[in-house]
C-alpha positions as CSV (number, residue, x, y, z in Angstrom):
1,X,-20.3,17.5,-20.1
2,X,-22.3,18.4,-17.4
3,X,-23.2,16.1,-14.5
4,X,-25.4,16.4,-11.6
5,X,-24.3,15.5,-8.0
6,X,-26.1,11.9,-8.2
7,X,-24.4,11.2,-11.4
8,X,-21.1,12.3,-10.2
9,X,-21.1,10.3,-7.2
10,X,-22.2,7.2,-9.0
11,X,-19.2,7.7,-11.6
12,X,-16.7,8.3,-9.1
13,X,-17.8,5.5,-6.9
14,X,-17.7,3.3,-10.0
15,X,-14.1,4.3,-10.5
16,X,-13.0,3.7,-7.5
17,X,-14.6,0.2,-7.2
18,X,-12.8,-0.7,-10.4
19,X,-9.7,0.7,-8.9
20,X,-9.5,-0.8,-6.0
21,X,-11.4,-4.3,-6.6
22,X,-10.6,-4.8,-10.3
23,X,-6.8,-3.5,-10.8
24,X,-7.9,-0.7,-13.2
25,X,-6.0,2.9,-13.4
26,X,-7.8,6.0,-13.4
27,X,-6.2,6.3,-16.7
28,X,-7.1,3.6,-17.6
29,X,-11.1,4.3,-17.0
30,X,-10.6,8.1,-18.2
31,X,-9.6,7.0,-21.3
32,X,-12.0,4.6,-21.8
33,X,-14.8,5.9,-24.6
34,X,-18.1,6.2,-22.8
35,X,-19.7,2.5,-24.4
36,X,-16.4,0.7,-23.5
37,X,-16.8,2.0,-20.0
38,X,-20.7,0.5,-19.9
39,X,-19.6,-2.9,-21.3
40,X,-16.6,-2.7,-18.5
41,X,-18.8,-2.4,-15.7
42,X,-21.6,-4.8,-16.7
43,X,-19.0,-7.3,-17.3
44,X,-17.8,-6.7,-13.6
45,X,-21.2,-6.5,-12.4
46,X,-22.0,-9.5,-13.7
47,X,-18.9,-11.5,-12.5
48,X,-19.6,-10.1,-8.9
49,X,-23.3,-11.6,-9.2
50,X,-21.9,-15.2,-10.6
51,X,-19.3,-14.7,-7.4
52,X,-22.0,-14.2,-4.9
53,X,-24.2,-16.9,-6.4
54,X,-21.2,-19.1,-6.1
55,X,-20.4,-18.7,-2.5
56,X,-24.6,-18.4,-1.5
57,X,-24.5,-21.9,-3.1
58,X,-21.1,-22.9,-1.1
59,X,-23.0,-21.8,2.4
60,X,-25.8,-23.6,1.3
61,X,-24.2,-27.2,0.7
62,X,-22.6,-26.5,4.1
63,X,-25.5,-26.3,5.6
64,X,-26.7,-28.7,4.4
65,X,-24.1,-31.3,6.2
């Protein structure tokens, strides 16, 4: 599989942010098939929008005190 530059820095930076914020291995992702990987990461992606919606709301109710 070849991979340009921009698609090899977006995979790797994907990895890591699953590494380090998310607990998974590099095993783990490399042994992922390549669908299970892009369910993996919109999940994520998704619960870090709901977490940042959740604290934006947070600020705003105190702010509004």
């Amino acid at each position: 599989m070849l991979m340009s530059h921009e698609e090899l820095t977006s995979y790797m930076q994907s990895n890591f942010a699953l590494m380090k914020f998310h607990k998974y291995t590099l095993e783990d992702l490399e042994n992922m098939l390549p669908w299970e990987r892009e369910v993996y990461i919109i999940l994520v992606e998704n619960w870090v929008k709901e977490q940042n919606d959740r604290a934006r709301e947070r600020e705003s109710k105190q702010r509004g005190k």
